[in-house]
PyMOL Python script that loads the backbone (N, CA, C, O; Angstrom):
from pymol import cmd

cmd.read_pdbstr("""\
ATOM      1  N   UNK A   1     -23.860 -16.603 -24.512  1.00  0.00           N
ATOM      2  CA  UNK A   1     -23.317 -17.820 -23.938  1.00  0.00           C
ATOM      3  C   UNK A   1     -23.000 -17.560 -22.467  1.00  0.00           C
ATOM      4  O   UNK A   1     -22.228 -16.650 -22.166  1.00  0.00           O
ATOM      5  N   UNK A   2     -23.553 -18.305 -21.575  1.00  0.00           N
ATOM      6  CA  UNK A   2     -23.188 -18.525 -19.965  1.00  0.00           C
ATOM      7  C   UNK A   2     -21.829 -19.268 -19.882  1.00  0.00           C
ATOM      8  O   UNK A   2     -21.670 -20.481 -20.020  1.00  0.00           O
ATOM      9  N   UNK A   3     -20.786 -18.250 -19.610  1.00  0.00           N
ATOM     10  CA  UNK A   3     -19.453 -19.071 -19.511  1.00  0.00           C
ATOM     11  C   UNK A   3     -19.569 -19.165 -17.660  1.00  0.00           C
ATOM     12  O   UNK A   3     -19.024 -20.102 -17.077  1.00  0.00           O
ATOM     13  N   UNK A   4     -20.050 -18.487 -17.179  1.00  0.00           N
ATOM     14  CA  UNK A   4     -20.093 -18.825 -15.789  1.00  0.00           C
ATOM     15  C   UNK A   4     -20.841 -20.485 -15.494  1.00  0.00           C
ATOM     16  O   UNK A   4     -20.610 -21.218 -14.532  1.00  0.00           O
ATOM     17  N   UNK A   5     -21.438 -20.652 -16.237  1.00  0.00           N
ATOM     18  CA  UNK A   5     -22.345 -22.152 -16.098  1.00  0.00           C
ATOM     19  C   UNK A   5     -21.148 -22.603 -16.667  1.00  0.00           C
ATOM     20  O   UNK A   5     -20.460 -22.977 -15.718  1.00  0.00           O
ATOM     21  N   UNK A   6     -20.581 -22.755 -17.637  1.00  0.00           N
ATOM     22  CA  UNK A   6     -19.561 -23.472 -18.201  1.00  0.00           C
ATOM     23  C   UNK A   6     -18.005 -23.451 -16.945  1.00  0.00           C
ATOM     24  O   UNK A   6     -17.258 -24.323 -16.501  1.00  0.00           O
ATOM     25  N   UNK A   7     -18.059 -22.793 -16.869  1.00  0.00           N
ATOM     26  CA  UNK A   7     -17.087 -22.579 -15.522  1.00  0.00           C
ATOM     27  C   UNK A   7     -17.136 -24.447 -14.576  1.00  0.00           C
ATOM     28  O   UNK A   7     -16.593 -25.546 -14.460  1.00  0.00           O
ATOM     29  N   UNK A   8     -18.364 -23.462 -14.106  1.00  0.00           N
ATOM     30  CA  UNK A   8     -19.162 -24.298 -13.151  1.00  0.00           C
ATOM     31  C   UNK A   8     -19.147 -25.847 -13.501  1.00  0.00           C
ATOM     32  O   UNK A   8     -19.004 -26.641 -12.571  1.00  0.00           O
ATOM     33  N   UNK A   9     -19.313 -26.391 -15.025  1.00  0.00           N
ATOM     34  CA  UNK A   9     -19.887 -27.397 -15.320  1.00  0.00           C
ATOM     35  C   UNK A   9     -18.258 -28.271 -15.396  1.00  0.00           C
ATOM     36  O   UNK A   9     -18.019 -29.469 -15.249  1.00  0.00           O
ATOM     37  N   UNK A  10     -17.446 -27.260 -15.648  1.00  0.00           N
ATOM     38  CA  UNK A  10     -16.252 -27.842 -15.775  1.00  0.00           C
ATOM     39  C   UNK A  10     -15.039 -28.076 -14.428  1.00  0.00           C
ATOM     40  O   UNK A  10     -13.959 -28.667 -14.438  1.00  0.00           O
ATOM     41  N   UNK A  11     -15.722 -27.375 -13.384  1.00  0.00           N
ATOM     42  CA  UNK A  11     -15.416 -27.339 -11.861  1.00  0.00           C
ATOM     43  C   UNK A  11     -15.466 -29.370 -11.356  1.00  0.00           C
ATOM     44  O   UNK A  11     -14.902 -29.973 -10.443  1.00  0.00           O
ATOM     45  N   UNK A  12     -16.191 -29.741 -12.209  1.00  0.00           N
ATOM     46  CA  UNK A  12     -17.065 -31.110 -11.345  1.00  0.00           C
ATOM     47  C   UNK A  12     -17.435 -32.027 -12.884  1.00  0.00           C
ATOM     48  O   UNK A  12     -18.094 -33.047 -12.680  1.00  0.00           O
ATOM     49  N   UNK A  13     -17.094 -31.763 -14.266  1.00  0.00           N
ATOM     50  CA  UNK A  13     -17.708 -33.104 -15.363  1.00  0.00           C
ATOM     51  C   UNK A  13     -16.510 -32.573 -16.201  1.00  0.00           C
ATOM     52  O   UNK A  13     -15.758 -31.621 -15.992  1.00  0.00           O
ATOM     53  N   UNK A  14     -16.562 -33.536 -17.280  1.00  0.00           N
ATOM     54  CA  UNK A  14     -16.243 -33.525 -18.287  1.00  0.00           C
ATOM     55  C   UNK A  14     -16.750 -32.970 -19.465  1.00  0.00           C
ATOM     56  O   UNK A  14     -17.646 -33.537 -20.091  1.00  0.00           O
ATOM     57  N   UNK A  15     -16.170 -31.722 -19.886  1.00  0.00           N
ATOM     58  CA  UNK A  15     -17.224 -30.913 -21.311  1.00  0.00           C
ATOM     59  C   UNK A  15     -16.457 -31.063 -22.711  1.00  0.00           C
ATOM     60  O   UNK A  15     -15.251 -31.253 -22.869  1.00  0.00           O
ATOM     61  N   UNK A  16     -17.148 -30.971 -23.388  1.00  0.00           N
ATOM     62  CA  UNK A  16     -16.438 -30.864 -24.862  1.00  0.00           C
ATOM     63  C   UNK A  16     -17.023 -29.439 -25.366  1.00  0.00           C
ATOM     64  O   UNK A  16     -18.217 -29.239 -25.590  1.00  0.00           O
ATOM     65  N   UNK A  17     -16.142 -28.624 -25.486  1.00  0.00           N
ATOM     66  CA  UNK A  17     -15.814 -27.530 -25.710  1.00  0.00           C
ATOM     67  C   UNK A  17     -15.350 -27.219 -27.368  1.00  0.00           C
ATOM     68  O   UNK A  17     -14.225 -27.591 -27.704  1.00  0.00           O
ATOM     69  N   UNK A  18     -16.077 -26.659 -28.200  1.00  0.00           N
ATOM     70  CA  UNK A  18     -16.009 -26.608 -29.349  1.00  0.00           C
ATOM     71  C   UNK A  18     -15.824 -25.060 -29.478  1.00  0.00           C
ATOM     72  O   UNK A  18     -16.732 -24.305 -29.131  1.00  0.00           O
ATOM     73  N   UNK A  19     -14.524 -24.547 -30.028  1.00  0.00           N
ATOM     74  CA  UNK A  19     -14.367 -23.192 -30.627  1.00  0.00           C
ATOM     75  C   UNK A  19     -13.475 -23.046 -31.762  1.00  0.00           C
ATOM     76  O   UNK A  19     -13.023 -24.107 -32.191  1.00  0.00           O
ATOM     77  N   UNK A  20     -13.067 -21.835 -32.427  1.00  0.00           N
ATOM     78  CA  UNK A  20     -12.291 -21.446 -32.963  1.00  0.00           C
ATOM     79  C   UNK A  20     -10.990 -20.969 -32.584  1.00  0.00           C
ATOM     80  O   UNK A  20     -10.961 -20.084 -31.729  1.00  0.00           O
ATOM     81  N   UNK A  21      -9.640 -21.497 -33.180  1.00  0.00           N
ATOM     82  CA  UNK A  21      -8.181 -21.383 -32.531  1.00  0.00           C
ATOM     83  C   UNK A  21      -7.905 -20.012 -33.356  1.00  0.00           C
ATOM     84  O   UNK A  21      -8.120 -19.726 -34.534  1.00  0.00           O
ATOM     85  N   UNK A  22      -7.409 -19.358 -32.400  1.00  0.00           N
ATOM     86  CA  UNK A  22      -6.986 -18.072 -33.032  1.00  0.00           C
ATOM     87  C   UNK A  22      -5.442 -18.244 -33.577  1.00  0.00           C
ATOM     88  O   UNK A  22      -4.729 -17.360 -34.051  1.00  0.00           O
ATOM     89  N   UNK A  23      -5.179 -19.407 -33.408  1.00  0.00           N
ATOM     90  CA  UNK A  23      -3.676 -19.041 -34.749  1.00  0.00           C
ATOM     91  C   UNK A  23      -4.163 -19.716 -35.690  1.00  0.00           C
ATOM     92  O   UNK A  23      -3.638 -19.418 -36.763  1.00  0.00           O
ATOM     93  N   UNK A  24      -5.043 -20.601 -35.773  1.00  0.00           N
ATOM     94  CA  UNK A  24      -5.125 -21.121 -37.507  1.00  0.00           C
ATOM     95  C   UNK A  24      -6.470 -20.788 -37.931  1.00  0.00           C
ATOM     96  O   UNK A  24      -6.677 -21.135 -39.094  1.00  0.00           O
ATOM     97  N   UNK A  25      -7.575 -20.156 -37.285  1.00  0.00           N
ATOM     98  CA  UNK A  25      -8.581 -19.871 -37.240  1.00  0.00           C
ATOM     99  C   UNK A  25      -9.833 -21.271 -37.524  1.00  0.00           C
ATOM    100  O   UNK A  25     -11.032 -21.234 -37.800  1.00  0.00           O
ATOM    101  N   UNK A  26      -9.045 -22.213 -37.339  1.00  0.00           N
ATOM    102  CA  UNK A  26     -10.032 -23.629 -37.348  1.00  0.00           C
ATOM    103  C   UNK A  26     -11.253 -23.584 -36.436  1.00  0.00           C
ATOM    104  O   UNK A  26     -11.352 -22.853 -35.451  1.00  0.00           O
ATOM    105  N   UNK A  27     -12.130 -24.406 -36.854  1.00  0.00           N
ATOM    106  CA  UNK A  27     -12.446 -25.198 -35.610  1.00  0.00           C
ATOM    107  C   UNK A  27     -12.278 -26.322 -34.724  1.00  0.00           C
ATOM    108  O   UNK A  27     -12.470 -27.426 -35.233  1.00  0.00           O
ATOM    109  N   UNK A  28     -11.950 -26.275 -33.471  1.00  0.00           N
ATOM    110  CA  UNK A  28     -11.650 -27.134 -32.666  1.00  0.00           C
ATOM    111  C   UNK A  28     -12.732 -27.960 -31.724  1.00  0.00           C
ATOM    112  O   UNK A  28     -13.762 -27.422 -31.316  1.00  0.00           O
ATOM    113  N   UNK A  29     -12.464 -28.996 -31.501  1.00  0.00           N
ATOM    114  CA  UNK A  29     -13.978 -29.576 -30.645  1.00  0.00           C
ATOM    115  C   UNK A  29     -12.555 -30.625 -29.756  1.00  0.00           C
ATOM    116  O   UNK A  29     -11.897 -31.559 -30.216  1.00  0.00           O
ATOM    117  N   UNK A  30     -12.489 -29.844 -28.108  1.00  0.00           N
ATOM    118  CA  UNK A  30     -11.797 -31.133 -27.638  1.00  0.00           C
ATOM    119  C   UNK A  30     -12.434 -31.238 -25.663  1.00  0.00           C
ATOM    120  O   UNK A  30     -13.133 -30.612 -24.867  1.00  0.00           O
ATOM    121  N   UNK A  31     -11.773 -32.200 -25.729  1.00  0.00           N
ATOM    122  CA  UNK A  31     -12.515 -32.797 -23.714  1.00  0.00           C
ATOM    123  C   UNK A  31     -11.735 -31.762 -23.138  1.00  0.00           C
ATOM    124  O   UNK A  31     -10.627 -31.479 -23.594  1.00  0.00           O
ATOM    125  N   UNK A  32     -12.396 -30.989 -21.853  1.00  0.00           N
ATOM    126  CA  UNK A  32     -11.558 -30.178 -21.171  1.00  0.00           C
ATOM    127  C   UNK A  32     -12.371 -30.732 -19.657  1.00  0.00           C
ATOM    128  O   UNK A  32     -13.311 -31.503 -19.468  1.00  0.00           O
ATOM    129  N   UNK A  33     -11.527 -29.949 -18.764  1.00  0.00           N
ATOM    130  CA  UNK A  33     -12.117 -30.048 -17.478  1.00  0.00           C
ATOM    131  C   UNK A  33     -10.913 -29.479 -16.207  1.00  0.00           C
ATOM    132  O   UNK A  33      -9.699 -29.321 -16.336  1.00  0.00           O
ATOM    133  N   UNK A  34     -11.718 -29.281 -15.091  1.00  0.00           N
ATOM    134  CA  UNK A  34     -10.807 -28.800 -14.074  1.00  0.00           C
ATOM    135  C   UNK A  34     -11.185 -29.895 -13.056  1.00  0.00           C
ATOM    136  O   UNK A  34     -10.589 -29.594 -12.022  1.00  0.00           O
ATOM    137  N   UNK A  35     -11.719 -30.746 -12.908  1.00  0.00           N
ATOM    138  CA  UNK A  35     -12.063 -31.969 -11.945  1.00  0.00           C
ATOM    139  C   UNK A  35     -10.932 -32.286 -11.427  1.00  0.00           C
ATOM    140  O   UNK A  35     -10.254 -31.312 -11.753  1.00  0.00           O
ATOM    141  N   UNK A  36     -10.194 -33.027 -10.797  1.00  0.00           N
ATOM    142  CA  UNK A  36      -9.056 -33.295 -10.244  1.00  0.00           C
ATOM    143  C   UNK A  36      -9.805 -34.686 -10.095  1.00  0.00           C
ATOM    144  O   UNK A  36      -8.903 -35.509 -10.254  1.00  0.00           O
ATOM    145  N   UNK A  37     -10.641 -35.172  -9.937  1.00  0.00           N
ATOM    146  CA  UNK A  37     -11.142 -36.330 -10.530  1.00  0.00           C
ATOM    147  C   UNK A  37     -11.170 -37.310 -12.103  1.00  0.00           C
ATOM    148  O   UNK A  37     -11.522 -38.474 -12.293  1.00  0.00           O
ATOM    149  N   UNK A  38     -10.644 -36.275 -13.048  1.00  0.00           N
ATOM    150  CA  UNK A  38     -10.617 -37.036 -14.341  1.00  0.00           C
ATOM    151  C   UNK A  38      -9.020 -36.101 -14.914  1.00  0.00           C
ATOM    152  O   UNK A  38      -8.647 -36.279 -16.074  1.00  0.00           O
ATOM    153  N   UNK A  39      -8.323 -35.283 -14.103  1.00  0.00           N
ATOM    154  CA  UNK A  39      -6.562 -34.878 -14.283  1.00  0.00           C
ATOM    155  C   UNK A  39      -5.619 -35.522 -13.404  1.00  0.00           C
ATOM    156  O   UNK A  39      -5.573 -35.644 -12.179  1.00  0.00           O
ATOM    157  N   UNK A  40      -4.914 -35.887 -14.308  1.00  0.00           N
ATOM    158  CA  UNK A  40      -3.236 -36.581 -13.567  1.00  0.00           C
ATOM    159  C   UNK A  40      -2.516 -36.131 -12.449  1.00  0.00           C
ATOM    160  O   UNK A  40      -1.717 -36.672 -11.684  1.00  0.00           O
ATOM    161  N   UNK A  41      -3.244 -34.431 -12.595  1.00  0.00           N
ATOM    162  CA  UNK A  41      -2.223 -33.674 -12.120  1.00  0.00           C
ATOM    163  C   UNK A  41      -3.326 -32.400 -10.993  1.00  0.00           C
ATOM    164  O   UNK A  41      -4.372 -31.844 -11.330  1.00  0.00           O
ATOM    165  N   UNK A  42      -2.618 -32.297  -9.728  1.00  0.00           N
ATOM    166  CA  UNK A  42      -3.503 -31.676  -8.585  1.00  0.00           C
ATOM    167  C   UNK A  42      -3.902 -30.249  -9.132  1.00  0.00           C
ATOM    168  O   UNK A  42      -3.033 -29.385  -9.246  1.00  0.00           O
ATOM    169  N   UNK A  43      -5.530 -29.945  -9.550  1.00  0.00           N
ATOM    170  CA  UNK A  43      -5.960 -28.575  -9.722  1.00  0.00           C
ATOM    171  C   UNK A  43      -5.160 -27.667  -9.018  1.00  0.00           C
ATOM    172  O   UNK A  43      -4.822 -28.148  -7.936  1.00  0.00           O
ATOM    173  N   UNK A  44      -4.519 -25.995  -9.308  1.00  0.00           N
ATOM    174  CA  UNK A  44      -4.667 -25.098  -8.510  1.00  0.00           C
ATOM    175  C   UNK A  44      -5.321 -23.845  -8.901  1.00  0.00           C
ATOM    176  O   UNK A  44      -4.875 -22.757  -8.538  1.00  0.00           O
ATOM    177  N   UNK A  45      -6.578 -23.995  -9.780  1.00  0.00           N
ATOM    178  CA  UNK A  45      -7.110 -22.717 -10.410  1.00  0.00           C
ATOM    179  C   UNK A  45      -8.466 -22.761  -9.772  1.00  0.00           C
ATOM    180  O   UNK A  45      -9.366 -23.474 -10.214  1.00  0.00           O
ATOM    181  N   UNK A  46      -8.621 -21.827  -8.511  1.00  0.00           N
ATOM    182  CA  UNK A  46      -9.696 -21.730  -7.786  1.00  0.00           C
ATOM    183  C   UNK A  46     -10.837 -20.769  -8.356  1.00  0.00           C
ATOM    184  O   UNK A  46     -12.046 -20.973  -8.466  1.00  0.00           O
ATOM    185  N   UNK A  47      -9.709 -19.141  -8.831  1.00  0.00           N
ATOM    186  CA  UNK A  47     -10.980 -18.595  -9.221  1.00  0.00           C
ATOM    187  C   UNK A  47     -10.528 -17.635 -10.500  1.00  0.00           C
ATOM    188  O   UNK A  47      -9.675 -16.772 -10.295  1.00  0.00           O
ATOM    189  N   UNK A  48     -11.120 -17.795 -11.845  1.00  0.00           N
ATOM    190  CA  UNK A  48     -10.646 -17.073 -13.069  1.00  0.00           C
ATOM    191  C   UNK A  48     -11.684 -16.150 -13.458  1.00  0.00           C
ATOM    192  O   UNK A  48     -12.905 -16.306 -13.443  1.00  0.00           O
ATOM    193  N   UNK A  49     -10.780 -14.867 -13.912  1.00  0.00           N
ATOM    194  CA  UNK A  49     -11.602 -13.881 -14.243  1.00  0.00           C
ATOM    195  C   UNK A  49     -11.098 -13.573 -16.071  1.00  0.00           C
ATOM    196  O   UNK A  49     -10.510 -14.194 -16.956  1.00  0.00           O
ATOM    197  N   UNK A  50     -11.736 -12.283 -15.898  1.00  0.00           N
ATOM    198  CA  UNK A  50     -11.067 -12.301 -17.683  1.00  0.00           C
ATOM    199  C   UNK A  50     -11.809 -12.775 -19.010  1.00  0.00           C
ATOM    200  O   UNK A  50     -12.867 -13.391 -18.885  1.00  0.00           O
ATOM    201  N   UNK A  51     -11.264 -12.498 -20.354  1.00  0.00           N
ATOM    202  CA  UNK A  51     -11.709 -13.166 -21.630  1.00  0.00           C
ATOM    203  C   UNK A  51     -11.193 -14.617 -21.647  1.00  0.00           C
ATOM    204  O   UNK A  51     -11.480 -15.191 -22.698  1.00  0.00           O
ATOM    205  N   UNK A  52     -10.550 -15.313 -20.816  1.00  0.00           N
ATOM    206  CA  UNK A  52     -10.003 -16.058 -21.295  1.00  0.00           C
ATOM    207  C   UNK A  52     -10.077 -17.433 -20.303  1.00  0.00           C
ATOM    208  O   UNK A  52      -9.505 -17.542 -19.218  1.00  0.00           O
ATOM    209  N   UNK A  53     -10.899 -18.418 -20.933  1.00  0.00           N
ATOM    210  CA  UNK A  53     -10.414 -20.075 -19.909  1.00  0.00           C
ATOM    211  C   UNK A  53      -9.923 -20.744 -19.864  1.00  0.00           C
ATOM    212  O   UNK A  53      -9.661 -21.509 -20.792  1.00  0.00           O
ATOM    213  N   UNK A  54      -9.382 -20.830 -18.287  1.00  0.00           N
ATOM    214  CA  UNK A  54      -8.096 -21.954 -18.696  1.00  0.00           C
ATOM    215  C   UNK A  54      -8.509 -23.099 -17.962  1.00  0.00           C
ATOM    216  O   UNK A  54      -8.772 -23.016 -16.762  1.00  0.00           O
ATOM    217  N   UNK A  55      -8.600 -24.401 -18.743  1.00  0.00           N
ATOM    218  CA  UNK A  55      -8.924 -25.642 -18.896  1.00  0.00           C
ATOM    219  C   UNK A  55      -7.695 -26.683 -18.745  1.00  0.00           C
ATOM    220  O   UNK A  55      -6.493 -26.416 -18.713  1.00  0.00           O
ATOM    221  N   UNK A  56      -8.365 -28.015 -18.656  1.00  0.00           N
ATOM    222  CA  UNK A  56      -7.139 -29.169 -18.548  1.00  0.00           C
ATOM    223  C   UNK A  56      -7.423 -29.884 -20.204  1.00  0.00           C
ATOM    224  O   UNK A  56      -8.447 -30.466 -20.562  1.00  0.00           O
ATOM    225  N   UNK A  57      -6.370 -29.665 -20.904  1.00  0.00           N
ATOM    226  CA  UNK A  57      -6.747 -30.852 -22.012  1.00  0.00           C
ATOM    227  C   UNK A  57      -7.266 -31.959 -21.422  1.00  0.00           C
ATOM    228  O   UNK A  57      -6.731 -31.874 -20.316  1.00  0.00           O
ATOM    229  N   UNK A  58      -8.167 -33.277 -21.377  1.00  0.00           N
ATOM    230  CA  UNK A  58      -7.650 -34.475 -21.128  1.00  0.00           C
ATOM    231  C   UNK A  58      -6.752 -35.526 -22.010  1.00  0.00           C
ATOM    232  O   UNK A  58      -6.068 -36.366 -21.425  1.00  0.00           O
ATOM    233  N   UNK A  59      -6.787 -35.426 -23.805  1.00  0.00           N
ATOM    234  CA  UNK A  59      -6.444 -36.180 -24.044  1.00  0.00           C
ATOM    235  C   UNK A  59      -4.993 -35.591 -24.197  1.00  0.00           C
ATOM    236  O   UNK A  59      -4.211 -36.523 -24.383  1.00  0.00           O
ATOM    237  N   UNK A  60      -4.492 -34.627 -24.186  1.00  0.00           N
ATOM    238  CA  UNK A  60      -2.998 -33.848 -24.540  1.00  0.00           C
ATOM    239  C   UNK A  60      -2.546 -33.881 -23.087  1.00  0.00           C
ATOM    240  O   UNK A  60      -1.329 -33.752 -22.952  1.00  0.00           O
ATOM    241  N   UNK A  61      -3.213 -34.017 -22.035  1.00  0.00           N
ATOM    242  CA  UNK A  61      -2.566 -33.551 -20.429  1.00  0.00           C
ATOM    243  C   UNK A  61      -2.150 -32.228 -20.521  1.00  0.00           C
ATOM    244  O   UNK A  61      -0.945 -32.224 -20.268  1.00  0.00           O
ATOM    245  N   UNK A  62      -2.536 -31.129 -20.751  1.00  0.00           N
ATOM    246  CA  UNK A  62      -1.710 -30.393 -20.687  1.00  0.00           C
ATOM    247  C   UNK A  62      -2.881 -28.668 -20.903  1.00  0.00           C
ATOM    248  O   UNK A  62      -3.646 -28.666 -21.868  1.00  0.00           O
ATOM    249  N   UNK A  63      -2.869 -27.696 -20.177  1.00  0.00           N
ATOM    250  CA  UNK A  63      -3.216 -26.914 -19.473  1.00  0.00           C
ATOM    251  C   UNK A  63      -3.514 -25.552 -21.242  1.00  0.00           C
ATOM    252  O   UNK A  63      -2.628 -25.098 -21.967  1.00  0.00           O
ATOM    253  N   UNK A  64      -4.835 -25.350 -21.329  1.00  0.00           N
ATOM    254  CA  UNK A  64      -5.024 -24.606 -22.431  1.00  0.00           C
ATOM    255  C   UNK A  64      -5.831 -23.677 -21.991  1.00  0.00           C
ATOM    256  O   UNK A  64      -6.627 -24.046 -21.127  1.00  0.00           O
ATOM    257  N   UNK A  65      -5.880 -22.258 -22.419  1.00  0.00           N
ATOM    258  CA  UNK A  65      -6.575 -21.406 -22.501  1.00  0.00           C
ATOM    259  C   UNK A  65      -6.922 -20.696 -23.675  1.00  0.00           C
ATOM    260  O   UNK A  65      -6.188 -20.255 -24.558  1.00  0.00           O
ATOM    261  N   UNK A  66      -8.474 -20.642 -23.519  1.00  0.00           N
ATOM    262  CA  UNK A  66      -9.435 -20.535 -24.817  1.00  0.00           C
ATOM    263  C   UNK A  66      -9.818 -18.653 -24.310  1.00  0.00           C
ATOM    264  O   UNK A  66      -9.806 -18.021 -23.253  1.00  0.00           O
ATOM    265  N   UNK A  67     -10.092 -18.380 -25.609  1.00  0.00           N
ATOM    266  CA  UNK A  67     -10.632 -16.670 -25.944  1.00  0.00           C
ATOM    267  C   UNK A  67     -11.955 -17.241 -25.420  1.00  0.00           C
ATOM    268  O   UNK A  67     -12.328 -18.237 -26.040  1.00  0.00           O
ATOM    269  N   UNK A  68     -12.648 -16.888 -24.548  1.00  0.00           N
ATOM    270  CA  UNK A  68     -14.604 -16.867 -24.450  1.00  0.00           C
ATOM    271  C   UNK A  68     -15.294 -16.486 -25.503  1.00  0.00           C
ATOM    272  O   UNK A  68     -16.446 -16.852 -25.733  1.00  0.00           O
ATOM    273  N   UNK A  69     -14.657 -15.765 -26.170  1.00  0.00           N
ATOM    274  CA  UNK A  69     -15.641 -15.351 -27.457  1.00  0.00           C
ATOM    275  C   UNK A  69     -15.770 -16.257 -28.436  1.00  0.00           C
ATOM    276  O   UNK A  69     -16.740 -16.121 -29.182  1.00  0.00           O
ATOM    277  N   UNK A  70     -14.805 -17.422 -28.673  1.00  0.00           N
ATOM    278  CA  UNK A  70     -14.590 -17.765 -29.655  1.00  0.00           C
ATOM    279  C   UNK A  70     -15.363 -19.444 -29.503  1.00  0.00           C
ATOM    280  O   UNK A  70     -15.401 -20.323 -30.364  1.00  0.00           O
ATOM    281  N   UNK A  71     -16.015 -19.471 -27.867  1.00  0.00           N
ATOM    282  CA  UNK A  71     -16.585 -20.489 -27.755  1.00  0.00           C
ATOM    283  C   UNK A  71     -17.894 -20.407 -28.482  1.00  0.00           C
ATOM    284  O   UNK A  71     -18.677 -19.471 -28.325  1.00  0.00           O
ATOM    285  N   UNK A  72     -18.130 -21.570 -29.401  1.00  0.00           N
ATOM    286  CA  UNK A  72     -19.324 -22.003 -30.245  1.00  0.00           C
ATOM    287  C   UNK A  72     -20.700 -22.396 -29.472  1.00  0.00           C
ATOM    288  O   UNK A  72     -21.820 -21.902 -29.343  1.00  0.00           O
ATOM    289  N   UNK A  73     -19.784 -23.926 -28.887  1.00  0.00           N
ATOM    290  CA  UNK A  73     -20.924 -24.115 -28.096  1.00  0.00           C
ATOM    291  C   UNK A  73     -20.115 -25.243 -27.316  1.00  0.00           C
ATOM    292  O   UNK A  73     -18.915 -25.500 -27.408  1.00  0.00           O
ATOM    293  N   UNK A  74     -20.887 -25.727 -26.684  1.00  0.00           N
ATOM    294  CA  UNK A  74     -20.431 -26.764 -25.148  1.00  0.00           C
ATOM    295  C   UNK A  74     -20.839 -27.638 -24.798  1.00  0.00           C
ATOM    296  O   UNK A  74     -22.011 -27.262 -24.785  1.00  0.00           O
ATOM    297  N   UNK A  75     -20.891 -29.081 -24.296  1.00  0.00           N
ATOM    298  CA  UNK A  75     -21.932 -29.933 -23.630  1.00  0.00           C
ATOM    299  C   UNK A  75     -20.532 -30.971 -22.792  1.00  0.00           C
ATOM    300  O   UNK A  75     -19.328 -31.228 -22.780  1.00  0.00           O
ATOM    301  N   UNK A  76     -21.867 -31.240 -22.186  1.00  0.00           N
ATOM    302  CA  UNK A  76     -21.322 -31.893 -20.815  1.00  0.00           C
ATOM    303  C   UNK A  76     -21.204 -33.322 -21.360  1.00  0.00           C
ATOM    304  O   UNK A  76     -22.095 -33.674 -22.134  1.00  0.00           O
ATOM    305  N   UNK A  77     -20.288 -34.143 -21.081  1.00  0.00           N
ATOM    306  CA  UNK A  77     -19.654 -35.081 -21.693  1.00  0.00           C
ATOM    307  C   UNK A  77     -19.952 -36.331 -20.497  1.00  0.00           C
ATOM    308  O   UNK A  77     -20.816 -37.197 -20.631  1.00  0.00           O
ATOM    309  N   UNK A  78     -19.228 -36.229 -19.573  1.00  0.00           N
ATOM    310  CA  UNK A  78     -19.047 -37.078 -18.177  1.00  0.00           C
ATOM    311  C   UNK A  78     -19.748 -36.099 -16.795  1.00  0.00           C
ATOM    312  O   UNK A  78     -19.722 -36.543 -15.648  1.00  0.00           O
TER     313      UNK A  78
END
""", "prot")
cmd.dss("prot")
cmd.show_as("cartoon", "prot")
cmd.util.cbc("prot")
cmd.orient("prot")
């Protein structure tokens, strides 16, 4: 999986991001994004390194970070 394209795709659209939650071990499928075009609230995450992405809920408002490994799969939404 290209999380750097996913990075990228989520820099500028709307993705739906489908993984597994590591406290209940579900699967999850929800809208994320870093656009400051489709968040309430002014981006300040320029550049992330690490296992781990941190995203904007859209429908919760509210700032989540996902394990990379545990991403399934991805598509661009908006």
């Amino acid at each position: 999986m290209d999380i750097e394209k996913l990075r990228r795709k989520l820099e500028t659209n709307i993705v739906n991001i489908e993984f597994r939650s590591l406290r209940s071990g579900e699967m999850k499928s929800r809208e994320y994004t870093l656009s400051e075009k489709y968040m309430k609230i002014p981006n300040h995450i320029r550049k992330q390194s690490g296992d781990k992405l941190l995203c904007y809920d859209l429908e919760f408002q509210k700032w989540e970070d996902i394990q990379e490994d545990t991403i399934q799969k991805w598509t661009v939404v908006q």
